[in-house]
C-alpha positions, -999 to 999 in steps of 0.1 A, spaced: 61 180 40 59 143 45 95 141 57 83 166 85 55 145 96 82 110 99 112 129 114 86 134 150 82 97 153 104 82 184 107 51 168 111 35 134 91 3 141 57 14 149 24 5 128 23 43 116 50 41 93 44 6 80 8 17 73 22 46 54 45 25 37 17 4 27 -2 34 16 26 48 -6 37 15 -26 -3 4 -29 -28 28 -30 -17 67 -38 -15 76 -75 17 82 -85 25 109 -106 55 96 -124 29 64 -132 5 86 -151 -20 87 -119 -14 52 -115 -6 35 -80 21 11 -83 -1 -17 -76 -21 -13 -111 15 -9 -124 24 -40 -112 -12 -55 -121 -24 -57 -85 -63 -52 -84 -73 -39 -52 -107 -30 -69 -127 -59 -51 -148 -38 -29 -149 -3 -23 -120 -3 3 -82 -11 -8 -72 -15 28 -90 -45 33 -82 -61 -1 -49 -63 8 -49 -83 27 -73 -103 9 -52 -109 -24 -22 -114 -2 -38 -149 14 -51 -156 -23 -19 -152 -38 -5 -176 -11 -30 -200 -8 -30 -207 -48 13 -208 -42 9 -242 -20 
């Protein structure tokens, strides 16, 4: 089913599929991680507020502002 929904894009570069990307490898439970999404796999926690979309981004300029 999800294959169906990306073959009608025109285009490979667009914001849809990097926010589905996004979406996949950070926020949906996985069921081969026991429910988990990859990003509690990987220790990531997006559980800052209430919305994981926005933390993203948030952790992402922690994580670099603590790397200079």
């Amino acid at each position: 089913m999800e294959k169906k929904v990306i073959r009608g894009l025109k285009t490979e570069n667009t914001p849809i599929t990097i926010g589905h990307m996004i979406y996949h490898n950070f926020i949906r439970p996985h069921m081969g991680l026991d429910s988990k999404t990859p990003a509690e796999e990987a220790r990531i926690d997006l559980n800052l507020s209430s919305n994981k979309w926005l933390d993203l981004p948030k952790r992402s300029l922690e994580f670099h502002r603590n790397q200079l």
